[in-house]
C-alpha positions as a Markdown table, in Angstrom:
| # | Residue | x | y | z |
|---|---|---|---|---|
| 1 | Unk | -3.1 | -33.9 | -19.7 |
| 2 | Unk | -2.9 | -36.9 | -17.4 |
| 3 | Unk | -6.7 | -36.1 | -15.7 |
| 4 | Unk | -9.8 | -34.2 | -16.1 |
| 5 | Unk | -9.5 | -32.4 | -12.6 |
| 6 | Unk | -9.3 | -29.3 | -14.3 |
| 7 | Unk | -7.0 | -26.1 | -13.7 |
| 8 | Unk | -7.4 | -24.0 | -10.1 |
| 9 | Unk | -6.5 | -20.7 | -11.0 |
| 10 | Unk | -5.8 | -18.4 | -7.6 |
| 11 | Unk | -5.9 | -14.2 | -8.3 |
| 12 | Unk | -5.2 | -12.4 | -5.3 |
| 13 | Unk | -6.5 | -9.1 | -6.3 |
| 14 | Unk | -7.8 | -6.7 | -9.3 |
| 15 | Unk | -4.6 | -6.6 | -11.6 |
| 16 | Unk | -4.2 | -10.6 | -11.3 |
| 17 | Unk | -7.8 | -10.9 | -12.1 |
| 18 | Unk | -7.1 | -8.8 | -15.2 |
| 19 | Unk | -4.3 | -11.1 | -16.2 |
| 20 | Unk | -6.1 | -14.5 | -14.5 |
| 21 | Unk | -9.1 | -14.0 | -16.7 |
| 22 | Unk | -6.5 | -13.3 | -20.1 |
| 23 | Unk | -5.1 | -16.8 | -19.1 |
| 24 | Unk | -8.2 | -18.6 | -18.6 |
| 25 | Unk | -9.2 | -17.7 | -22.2 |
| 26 | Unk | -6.1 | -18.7 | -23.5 |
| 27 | Unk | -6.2 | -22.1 | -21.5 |
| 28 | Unk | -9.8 | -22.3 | -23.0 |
| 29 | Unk | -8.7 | -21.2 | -26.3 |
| 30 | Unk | -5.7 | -24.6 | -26.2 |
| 31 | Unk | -7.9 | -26.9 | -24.2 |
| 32 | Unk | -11.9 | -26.4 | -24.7 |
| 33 | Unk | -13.7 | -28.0 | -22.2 |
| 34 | Unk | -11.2 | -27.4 | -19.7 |
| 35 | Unk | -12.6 | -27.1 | -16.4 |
| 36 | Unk | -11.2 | -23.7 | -14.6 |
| 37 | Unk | -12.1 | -22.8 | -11.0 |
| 38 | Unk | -10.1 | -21.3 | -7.9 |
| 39 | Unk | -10.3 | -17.4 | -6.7 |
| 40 | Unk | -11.2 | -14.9 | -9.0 |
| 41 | Unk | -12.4 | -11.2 | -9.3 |
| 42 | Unk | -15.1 | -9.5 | -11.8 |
| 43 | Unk | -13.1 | -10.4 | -15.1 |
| 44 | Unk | -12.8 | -14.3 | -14.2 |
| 45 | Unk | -16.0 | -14.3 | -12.8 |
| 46 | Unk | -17.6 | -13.3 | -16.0 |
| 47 | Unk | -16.0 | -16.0 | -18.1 |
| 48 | Unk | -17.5 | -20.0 | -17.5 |
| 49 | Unk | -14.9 | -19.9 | -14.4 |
| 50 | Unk | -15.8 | -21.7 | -11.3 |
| 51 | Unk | -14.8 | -18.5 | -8.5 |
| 52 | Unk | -15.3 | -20.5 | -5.1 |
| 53 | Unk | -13.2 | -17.9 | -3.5 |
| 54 | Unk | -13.3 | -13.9 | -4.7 |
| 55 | Unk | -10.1 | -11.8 | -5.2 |
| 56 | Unk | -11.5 | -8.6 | -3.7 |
| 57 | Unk | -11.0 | -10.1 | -0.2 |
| 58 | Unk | -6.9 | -9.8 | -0.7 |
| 59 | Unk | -7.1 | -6.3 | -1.9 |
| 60 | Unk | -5.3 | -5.3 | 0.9 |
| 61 | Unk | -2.4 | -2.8 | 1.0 |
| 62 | Unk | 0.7 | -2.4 | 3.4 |
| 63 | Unk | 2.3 | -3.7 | 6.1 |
| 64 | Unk | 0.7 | -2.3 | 9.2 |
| 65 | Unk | -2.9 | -2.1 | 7.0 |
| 66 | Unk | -2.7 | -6.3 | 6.6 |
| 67 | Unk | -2.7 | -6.7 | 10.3 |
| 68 | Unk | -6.2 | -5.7 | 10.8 |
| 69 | Unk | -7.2 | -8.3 | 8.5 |
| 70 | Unk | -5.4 | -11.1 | 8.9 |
| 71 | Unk | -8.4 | -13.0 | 10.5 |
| 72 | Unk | -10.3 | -12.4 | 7.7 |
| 73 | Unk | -7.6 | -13.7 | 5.4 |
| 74 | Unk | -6.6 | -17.3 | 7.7 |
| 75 | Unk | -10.0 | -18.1 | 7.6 |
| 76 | Unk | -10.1 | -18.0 | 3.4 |
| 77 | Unk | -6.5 | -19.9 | 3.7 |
| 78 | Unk | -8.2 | -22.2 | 5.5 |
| 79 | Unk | -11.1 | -22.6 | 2.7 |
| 80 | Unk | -9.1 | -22.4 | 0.1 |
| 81 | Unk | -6.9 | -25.4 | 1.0 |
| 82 | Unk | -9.9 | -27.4 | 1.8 |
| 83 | Unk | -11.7 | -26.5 | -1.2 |
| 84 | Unk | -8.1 | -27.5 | -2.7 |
| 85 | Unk | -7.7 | -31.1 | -0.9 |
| 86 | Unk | -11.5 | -32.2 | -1.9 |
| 87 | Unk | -11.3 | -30.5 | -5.8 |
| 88 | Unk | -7.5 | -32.3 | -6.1 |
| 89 | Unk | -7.2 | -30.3 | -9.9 |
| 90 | Unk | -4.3 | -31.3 | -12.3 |
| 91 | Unk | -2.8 | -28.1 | -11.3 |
| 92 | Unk | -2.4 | -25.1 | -9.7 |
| 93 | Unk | -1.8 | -21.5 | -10.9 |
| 94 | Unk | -1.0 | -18.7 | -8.4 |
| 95 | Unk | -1.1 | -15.1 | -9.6 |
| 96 | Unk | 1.5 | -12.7 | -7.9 |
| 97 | Unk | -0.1 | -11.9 | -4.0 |
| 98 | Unk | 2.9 | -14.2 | -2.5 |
| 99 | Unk | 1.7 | -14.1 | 1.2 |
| 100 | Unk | -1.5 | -15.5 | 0.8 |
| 101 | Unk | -0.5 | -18.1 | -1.8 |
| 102 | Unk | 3.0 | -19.2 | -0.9 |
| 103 | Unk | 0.6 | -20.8 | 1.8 |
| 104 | Unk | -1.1 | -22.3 | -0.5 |
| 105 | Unk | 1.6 | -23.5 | -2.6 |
| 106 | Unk | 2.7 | -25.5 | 0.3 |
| 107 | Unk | -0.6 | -27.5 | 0.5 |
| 108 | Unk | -0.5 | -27.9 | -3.3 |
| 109 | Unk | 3.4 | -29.6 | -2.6 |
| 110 | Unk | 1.3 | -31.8 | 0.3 |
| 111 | Unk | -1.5 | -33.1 | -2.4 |
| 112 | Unk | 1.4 | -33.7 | -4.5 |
| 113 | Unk | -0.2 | -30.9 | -6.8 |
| 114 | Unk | 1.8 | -29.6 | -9.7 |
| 115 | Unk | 1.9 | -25.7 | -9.2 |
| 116 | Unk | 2.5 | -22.9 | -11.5 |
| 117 | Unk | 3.6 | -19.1 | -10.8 |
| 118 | Unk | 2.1 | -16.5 | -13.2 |
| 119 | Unk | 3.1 | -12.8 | -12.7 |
| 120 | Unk | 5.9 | -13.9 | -10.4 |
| 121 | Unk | 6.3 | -12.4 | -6.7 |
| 122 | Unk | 8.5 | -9.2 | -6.5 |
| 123 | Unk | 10.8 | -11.3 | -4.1 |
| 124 | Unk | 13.7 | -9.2 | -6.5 |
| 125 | Unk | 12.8 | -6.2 | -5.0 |
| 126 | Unk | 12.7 | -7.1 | -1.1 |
| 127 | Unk | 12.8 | -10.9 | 0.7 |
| 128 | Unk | 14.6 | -12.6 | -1.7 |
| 129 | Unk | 15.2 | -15.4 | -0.1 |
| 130 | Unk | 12.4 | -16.3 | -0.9 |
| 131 | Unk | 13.3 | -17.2 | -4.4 |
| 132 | Unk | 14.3 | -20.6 | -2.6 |
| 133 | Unk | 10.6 | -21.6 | -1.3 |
| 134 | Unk | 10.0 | -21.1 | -5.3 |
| 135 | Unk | 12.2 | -23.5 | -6.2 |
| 136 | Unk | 11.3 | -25.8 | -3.8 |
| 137 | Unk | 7.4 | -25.9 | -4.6 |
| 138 | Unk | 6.6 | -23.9 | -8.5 |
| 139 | Unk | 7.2 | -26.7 | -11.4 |
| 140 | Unk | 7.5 | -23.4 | -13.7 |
| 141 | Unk | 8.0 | -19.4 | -13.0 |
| 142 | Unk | 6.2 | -17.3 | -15.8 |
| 143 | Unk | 7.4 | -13.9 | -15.7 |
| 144 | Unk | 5.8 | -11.2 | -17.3 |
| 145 | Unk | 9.0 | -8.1 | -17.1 |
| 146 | Unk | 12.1 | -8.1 | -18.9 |
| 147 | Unk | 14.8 | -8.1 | -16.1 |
| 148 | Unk | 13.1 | -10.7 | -14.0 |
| 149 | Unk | 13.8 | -13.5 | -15.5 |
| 150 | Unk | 18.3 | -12.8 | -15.4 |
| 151 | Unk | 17.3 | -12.6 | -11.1 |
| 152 | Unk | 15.5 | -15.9 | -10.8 |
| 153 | Unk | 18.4 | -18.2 | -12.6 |
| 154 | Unk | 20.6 | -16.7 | -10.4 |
| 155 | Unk | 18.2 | -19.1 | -7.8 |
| 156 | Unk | 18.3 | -21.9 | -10.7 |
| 157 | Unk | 14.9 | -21.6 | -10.9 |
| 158 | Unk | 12.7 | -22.4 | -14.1 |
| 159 | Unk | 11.7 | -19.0 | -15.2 |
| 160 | Unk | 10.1 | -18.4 | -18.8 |
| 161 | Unk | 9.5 | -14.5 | -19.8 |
| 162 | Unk | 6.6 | -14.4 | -21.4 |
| 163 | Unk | 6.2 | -10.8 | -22.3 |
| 164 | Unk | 3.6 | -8.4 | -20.9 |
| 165 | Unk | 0.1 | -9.7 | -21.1 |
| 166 | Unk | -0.9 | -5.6 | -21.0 |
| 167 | Unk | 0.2 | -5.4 | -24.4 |
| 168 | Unk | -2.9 | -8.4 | -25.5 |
| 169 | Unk | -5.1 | -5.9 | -23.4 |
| 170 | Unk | -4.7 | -2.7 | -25.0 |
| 171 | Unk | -5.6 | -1.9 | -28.7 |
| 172 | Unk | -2.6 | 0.3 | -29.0 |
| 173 | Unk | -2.7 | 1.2 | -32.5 |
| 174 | Unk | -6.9 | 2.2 | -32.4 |
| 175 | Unk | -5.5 | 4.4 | -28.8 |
| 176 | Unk | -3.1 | 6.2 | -30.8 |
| 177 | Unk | -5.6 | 7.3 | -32.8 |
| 178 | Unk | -7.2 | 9.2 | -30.0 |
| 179 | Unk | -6.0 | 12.4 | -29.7 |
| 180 | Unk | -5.3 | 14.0 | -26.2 |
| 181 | Unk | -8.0 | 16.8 | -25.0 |
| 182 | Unk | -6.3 | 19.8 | -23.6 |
| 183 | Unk | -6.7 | 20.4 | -19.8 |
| 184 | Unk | -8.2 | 17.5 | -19.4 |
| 185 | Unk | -6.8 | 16.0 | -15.9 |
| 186 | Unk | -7.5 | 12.0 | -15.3 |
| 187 | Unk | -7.2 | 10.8 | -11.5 |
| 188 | Unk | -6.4 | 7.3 | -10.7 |
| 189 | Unk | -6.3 | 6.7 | -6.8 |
| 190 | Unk | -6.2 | 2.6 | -7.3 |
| 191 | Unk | -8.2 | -0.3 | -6.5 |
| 192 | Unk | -7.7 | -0.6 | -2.8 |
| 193 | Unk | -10.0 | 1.1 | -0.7 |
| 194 | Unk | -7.6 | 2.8 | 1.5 |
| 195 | Unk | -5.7 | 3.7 | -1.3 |
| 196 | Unk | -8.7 | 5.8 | -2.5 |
| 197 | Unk | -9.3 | 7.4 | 1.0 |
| 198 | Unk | -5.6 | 8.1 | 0.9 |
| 199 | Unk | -5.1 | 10.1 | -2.5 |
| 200 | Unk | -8.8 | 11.2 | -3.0 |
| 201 | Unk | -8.0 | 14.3 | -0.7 |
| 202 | Unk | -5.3 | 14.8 | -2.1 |
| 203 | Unk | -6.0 | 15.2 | -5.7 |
| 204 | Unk | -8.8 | 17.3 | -4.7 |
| 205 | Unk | -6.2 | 19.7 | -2.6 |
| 206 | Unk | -4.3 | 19.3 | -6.3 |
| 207 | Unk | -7.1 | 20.3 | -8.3 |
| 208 | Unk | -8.6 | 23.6 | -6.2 |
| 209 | Unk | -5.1 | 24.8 | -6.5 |
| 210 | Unk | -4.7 | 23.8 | -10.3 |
| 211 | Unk | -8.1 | 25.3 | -10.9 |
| 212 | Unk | -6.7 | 28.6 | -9.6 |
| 213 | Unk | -3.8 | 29.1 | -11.9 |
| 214 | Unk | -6.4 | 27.8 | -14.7 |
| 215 | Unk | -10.4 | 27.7 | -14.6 |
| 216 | Unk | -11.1 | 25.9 | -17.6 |
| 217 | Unk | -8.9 | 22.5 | -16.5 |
| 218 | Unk | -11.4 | 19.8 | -16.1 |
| 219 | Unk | -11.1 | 16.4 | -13.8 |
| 220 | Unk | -12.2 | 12.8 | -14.5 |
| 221 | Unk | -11.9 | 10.0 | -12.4 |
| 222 | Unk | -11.3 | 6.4 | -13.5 |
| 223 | Unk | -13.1 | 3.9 | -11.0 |
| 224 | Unk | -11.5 | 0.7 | -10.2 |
| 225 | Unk | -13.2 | -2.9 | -10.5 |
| 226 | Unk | -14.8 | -3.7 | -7.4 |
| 227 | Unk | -15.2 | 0.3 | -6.1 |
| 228 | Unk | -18.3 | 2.4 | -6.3 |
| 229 | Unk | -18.6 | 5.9 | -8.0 |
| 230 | Unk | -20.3 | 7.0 | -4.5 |
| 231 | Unk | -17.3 | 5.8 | -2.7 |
| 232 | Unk | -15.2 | 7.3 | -4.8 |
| 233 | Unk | -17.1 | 10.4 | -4.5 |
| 234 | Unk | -17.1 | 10.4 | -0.7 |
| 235 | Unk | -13.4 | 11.5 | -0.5 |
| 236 | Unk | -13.6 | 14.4 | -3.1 |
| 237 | Unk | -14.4 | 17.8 | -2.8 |
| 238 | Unk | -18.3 | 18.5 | -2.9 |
| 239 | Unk | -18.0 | 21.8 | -4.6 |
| 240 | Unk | -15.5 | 20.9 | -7.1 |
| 241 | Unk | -17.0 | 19.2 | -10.6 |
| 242 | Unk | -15.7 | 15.5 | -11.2 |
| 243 | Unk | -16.5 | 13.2 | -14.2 |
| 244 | Unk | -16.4 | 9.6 | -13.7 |
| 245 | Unk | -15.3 | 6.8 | -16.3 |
| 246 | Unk | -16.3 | 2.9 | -15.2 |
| 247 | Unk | -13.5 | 0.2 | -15.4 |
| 248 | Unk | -14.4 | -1.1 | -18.5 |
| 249 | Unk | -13.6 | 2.5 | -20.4 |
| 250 | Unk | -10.3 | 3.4 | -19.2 |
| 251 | Unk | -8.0 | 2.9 | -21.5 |
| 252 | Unk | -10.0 | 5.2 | -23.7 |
| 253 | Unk | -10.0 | 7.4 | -20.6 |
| 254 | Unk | -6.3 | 7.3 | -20.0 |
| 255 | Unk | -5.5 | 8.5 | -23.5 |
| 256 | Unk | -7.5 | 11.6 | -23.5 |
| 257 | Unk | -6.2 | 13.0 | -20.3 |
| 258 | Unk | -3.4 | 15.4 | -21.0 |
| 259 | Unk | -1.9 | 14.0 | -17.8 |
| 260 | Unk | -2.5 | 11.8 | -15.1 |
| 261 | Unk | -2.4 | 12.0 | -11.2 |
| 262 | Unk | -2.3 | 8.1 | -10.3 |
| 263 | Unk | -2.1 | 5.6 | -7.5 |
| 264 | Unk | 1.4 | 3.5 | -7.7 |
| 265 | Unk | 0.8 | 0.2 | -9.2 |
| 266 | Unk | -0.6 | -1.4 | -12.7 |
| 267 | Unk | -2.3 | 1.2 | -13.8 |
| 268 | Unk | 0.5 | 3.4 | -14.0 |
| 269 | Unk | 1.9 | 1.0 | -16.5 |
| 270 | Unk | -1.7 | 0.6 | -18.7 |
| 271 | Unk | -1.2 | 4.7 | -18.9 |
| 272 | Unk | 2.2 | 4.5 | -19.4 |
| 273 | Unk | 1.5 | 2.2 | -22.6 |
| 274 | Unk | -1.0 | 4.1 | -23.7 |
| 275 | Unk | 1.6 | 7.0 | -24.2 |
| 276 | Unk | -0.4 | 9.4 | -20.9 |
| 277 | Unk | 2.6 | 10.8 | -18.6 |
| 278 | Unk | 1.4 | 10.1 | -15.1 |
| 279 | Unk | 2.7 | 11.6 | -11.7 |
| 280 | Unk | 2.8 | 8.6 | -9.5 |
| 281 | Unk | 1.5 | 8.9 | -5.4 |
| 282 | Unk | 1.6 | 6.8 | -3.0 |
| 283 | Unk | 1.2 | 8.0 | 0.7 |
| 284 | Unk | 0.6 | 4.7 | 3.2 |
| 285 | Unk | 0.6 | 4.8 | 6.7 |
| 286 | Unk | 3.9 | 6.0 | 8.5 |
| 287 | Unk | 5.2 | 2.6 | 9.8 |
| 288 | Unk | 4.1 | 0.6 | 6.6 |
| 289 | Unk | 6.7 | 3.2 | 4.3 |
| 290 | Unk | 9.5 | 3.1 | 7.4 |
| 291 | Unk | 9.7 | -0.8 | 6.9 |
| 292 | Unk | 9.3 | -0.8 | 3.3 |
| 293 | Unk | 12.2 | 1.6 | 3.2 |
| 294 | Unk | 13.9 | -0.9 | 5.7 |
| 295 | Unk | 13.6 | -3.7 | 3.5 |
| 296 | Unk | 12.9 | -3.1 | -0.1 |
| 297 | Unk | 15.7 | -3.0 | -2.7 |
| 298 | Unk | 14.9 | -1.0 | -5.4 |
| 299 | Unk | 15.0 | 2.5 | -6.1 |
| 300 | Unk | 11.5 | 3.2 | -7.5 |
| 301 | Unk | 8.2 | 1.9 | -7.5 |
| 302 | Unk | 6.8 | 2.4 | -10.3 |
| 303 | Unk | 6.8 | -0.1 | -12.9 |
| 304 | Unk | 7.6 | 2.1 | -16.1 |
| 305 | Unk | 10.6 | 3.1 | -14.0 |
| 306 | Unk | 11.6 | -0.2 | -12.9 |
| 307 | Unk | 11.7 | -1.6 | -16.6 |
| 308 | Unk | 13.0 | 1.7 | -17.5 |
| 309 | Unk | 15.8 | 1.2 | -15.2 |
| 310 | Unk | 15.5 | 5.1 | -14.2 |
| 311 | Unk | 12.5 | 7.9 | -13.5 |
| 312 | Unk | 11.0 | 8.7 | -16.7 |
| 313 | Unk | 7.8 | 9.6 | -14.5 |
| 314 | Unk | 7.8 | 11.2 | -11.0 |
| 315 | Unk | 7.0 | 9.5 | -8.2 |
| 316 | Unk | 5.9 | 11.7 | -5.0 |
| 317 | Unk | 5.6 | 9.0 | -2.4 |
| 318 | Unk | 4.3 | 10.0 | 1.2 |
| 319 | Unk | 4.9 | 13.5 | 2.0 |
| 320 | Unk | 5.6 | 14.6 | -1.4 |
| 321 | Unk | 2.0 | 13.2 | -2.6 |
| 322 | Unk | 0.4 | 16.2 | -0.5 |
| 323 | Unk | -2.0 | 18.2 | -2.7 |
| 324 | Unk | 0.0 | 21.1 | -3.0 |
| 325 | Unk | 2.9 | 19.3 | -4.1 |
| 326 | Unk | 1.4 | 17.3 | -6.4 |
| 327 | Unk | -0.4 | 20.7 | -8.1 |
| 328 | Unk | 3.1 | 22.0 | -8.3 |
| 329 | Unk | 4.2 | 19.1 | -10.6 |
| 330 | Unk | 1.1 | 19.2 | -12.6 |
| 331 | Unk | 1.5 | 23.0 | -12.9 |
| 332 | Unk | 5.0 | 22.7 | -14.1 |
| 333 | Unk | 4.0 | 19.7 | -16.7 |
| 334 | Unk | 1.1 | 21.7 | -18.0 |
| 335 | Unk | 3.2 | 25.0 | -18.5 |
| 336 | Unk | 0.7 | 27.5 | -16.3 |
| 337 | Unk | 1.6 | 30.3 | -15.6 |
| 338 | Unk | 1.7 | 31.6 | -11.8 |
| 339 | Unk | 2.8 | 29.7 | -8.8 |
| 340 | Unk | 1.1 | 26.9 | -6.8 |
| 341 | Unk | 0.6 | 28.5 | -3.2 |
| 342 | Unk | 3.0 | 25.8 | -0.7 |
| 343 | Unk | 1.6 | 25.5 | 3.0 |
| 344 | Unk | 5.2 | 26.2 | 5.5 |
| 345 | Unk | 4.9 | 22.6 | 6.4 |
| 346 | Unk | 5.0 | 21.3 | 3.1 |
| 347 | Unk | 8.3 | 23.8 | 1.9 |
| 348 | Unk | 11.0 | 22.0 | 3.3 |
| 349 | Unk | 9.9 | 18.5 | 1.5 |
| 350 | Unk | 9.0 | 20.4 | -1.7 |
| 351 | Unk | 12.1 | 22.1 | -2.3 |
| 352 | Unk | 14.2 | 18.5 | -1.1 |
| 353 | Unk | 12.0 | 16.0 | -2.8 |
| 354 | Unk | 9.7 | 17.9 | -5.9 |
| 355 | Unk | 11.5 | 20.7 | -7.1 |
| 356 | Unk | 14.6 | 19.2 | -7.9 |
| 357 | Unk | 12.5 | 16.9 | -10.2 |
| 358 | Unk | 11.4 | 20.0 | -12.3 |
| 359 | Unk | 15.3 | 19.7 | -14.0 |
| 360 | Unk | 15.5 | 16.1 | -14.6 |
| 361 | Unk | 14.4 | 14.0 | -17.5 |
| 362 | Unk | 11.0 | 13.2 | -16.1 |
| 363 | Unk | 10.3 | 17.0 | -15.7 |
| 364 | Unk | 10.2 | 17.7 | -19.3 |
| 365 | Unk | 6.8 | 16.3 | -20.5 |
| 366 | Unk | 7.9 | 16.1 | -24.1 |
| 367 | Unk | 10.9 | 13.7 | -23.0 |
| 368 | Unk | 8.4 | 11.9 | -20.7 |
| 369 | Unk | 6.3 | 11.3 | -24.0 |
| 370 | Unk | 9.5 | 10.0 | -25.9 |
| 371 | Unk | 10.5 | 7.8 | -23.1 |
| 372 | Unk | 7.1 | 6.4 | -23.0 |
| 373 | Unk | 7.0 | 5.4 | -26.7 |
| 374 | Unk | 9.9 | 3.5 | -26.4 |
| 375 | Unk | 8.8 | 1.6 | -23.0 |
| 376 | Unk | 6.8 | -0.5 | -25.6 |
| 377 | Unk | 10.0 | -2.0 | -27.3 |
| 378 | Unk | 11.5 | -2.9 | -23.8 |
| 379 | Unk | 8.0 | -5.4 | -23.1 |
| 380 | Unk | 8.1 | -7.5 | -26.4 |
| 381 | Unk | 5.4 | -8.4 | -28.7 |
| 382 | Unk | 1.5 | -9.9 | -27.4 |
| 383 | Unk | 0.7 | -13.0 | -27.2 |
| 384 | Unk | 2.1 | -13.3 | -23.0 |
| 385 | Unk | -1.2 | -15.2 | -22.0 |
| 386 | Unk | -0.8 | -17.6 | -24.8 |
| 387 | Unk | 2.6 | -18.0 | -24.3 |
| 388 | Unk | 1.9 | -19.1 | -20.6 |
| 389 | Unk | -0.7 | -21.1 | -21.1 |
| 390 | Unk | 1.2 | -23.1 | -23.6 |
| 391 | Unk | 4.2 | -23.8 | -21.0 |
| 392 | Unk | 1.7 | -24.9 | -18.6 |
| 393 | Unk | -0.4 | -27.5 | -20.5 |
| 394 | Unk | 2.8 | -28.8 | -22.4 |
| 395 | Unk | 4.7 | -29.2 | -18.9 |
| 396 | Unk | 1.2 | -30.8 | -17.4 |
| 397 | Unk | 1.4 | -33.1 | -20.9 |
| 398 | Unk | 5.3 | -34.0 | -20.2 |
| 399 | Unk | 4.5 | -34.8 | -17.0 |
| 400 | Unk | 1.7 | -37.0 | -17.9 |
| 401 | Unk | 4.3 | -39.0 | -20.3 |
């Protein structure tokens, strides 16, 4: 490399923090000594990384929700690119959360900064013209799914897939060795806090009426980075026994659930690795889903599906994630016998939006299982954080030449 400025490495929120802090130590692993600093959550702030800014204050979900906060978020803009100006590093590396650093791209561009995209944005599935501010400011796209990278040269963008960096992340073969414990139910209801206050209720509604086709099921709760057991508490029924599993343990978590009830987003695809069929929610506020529906062009959103390129699991999205609804999937995975009691203004979306499910491939839990054992196959081998690093000291090292 050219100069000894170092590497400003800019997570947005918990998942790029998972895959920031994977980089970092594979930057580390190429370059010791190299200085690494930027914004970072718990796992980058636990390696020798320099966090000036903390991911946790973009964990923020929807349209409508951002509003609210967009003080909040102008003023670290404004930080961060003075931090940016006085630090001047040898280059920058922006991880997925396009809105806040697409701003900060553009002051990289002013300082004559090299930048870098890792986990690239999702402008494929809605505001894909955006692909053109990429190509105007990112030396090098690093994209971590399999159908991204055929999108992005349509923009003749530099693009390398690098494979998934979940696959580094996850000891797949000593998980297979764990064996799944009947009736065990695992909730995930994400790492945003309105997320949690969102699903919470509702997988408690789930459970009581799980719990009265079958009193022995039992419920576990995996807790995000950055949320508290008591917050996740708050929002779950008082009377109604709930284990709790910290961040760290998940994985491990995830593969002894029988199933999972889980928040749209990475996790889905951690469980989905793992081999655990997961019903996907995601219920955000009314206007937030009406202009996401205006503008986004895909047809699911989970990622399994997504590389899939169909619905191996089900995804009950606003309405359909009611607690009743989502029982009645569970039910109809787990085999119960009996019917999940359906409130009259739930019917109408149930029999229009759930039940039809129950007959397609993602309503057969055995074919679920199948289709998740070959999702592994579609991602490539490990070695996705190494892989990026590499392009981006080599391209910092041919531009030094």
């Amino acid at each position: 490399m050219r100069k000894t400025g170092g590497i400003w490495v800019s997570a947005g929120e918990i998942s790029g923090d998972m895959h920031g802090a994977s980089l970092c130590e594979a930057l580390r692993r190429r370059a010791p000594g190299l200085r690494l600093m930027g914004m970072g959550g718990p796992a980058m702030r636990a390696l020798d990384f320099e966090s000036f800014f903390q991911a946790e204050e973009l964990s923020v979900m929807g349209f409508t929700e951002v509003i609210g906060h967009l003080p909040r978020i102008f003023r670290l803009l404004s930080a961060a690119k003075k931090k940016l100006a006085s630090e001047k590093p040898d280059a920058l590396v922006v991880i997925d959360s396009p809105d806040f650093h697409f701003r900060l791209l553009r002051e990289a561009r002013r300082l004559g900064i090299p930048a870098y995209y890792y986990i690239s944005p999702k402008v494929w599935a809605w505001r894909q013209g955006r692909a053109e501010f990429i190509r105007e400011h990112v030396r090098r796209l690093i994209s971590i799914l399999p159908f991204e990278a055929d999108f992005y040269r349509r923009f003749d963008l530099r693009v390398d897939y690098v494979g998934n960096p979940l696959l580094d992340q996850l000891d797949l073969p000593a998980l297979d060795g764990i064996s799944p414990q009947s009736g065990r139910i695992g909730l995930m209801p994400g790492s945003r806090r309105k997320e949690v206050s969102r699903l919470m209720p509702a997988f408690g509604l789930a459970a009581r009426s799980l719990l009265a086709l079958r009193g022995d099921l039992r419920f576990a709760c995996a807790v995000a980075p950055g949320l508290s057991e008591d917050y996740v508490r708050s929002f779950w029924p008082a009377d109604l026994p709930l284990a709790c599993c910290p961040p760290e343990a998940r994985h491990v978590f995830m593969r002894e659930c029988e199933i999972l009830l889980a928040a749209s987003g990475t996790a889905v695809l951690e469980s989905a690795l793992i081999g655990t069929p997961a019903i996907i929610a995601y219920m955000g506020s009314p206007l937030s889903f009406l202009l996401a529906r205006l503008v986004v062009k895909v047809s699911h959103v989970g990622l399994p599906n997504l590389i899939a390129g169909r619905e191996i699991l089900p995804e009950l999205l606003q309405r359909a994630a009611a607690g009743p609804l989502l029982a009645a999937f569970a039910a109809h995975w787990l085999g119960l016998a009996g019917t999940v009691e359906i409130p009259g203004n739930c019917v109408r979306v149930f029999r229009r939006e759930v039940e039809p499910k129950f007959a397609e491939e993602c309503g057969d839990p055995r074919q679920v299982r199948l289709n998740l054992a070959r999702l592994r196959s579609l991602l490539g081998g490990p070695g996705a954080a190494e892989r990026a690093a590499g392009i981006i000291l080599e391209d910092l090292a041919a531009e030094s030449t």
